[in-house]
N, C-alpha and C positions, 0 to 999 in steps of 0.2 A: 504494500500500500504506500508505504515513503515512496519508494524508488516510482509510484506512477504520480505520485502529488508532488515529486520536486524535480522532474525531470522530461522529457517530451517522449512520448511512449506512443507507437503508431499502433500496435496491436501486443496483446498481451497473451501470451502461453504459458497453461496455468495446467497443474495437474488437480486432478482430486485429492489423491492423499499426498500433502505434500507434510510439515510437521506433523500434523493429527490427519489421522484416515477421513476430515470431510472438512479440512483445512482450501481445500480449493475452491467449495462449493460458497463459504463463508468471505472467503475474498471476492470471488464473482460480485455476491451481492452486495460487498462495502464500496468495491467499485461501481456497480452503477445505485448509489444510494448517492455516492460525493457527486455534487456539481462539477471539481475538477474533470472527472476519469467516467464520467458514468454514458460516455459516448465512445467510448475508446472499444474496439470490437475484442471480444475476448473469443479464445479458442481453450476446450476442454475436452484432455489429455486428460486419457484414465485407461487401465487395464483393468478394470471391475468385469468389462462383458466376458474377458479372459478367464478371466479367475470363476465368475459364475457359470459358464460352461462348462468348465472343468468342474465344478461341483453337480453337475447335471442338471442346472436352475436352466431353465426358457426364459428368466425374467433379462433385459437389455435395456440397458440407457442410451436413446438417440435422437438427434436432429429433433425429433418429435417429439422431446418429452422437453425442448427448450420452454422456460416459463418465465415470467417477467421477476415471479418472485423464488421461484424454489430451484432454476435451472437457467440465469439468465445471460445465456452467452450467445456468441453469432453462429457457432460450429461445435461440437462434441465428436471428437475421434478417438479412435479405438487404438488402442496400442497393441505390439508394434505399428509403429506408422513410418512410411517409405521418407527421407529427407527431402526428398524432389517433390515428395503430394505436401508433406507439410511448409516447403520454403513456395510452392505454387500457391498453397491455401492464405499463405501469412499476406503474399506479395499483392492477392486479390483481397485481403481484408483491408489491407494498409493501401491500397491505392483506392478504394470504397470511403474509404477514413477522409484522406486528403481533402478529396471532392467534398467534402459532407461536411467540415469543418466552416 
């Protein structure tokens, strides 16, 4: 949250558990609560679908379950994620940004 309130952040990549297992999900929403960052397009980076599959769960967090208040980013991907689809996805959030500023 510092480093997006005192610094110029074009797009933000965020996992889910980053310190605590729903530490990503808690910054999603402090960033778009603050006036500074709360246009800033966020992307969430999570291996949860991984990990529930392999538990044998059918349950999936995606694109579709983004929510203004409980899910509030521009993209949710699944990890692994290829570095070319995520520097394509960053480059198409951050030039979305520019314009919309």
């Amino acid at each position: 949250m510092e480093i997006a309130t005192t610094t110029h952040v074009d797009v933000a990549v965020l996992d889910v558990m980053m310190t605590t297992p729903t530490e990503g999900f808690l910054l999603a929403r402090a960033l778009r609560q603050d006036e500074r960052t709360k246009r800033i397009p966020l992307v969430m980076l999570t291996s949860l679908n991984t990990e529930y599959e392999a538990q044998g769960s059918s349950f999936r967090i995606t694109d579709r379950d983004k929510d203004p208040l409980w899910l509030p980013v521009d993209r949710f991907v699944d990890k692994p994620v290829k570095p070319e689809d995520l520097v394509s996805l960053v480059r198409t959030l951050a030039g979305a940004w520019t314009f919309s500023r």
